[in-house]
N, C-alpha and C positions, 0 to 999 in steps of 0.2 A: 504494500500500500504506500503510496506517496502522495505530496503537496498534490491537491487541498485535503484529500480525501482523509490523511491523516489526522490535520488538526480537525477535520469537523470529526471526527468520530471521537475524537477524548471531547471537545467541547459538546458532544450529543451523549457522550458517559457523564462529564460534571449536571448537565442537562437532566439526566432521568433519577441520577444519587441524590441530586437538592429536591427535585419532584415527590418524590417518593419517601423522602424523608417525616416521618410521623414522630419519633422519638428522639431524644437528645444522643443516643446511641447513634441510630441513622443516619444524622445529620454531624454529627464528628467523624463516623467511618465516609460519608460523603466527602470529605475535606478531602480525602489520601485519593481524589477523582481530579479536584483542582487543584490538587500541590505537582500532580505529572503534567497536567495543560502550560499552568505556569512555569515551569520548568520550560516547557515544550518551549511556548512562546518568547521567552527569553534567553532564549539559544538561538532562535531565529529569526524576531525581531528586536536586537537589544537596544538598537539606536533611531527607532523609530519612537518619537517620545508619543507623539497620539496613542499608539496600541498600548504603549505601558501605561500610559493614561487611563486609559479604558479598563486594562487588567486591573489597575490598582483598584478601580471604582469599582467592577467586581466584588473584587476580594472584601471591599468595606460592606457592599451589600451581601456577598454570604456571610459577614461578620454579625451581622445587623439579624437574617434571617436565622443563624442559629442561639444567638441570645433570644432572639422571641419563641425559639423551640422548647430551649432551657429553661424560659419561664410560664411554658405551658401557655402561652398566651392564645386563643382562640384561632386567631386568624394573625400569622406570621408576613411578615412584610415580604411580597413578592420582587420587589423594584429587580432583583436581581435578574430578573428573566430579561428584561428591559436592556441589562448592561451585559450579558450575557450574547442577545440579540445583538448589540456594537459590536461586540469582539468578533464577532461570525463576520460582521460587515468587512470588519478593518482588516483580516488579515483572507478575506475574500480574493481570490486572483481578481485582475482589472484588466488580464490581458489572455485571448486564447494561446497555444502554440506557437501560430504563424503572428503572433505581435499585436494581430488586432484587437480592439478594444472589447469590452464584454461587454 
């Protein structure tokens, strides 16, 4: 498997481990899904400040959605899927094979 197909498939693993997360359990074993993405993406985009922008913003919203896990709160802050949704954008190819635009 390679670019793009790779990073979308750990970003569709972080994707379905925050989804699916019901429990403080779930939702901390979910982390060890965006500690390999993050990784992923900054080994490949280290100097692209927008993309680590965006990871960062990530990571403060799955920060955010597992303290509202932790505290049992009813309905947990979703904003992540939102920032989740940019990352997919930014590290989107913009160009086919042959150089042409997508």
């Amino acid at each position: 498997m390679g670019y793009p197909d790779e990073v979308f498939a750990l970003i569709d693993n972080v994707h379905s481990a925050f989804s699916n997360s019901k429990t403080i359990e779930q939702a901390e074993a979910a982390w060890d899904y965006f500690h390999v993405l993050e990784a992923y993406i900054e080994r490949t985009w280290p100097y692209e400040p927008a993309t680590m922008d965006t990871l960062r913003c990530l990571k403060s919203s799955l920060s955010t959605f597992t303290m509202h896990i932790r505290q049992r709160m009813p309905s947990p802050y979703n904003g992540w899927r939102g920032d989740l949704s940019s990352l997919r954008n930014r590290v989107s190819p913009k160009y086919d094979e042959r150089g042409k635009s997508l």
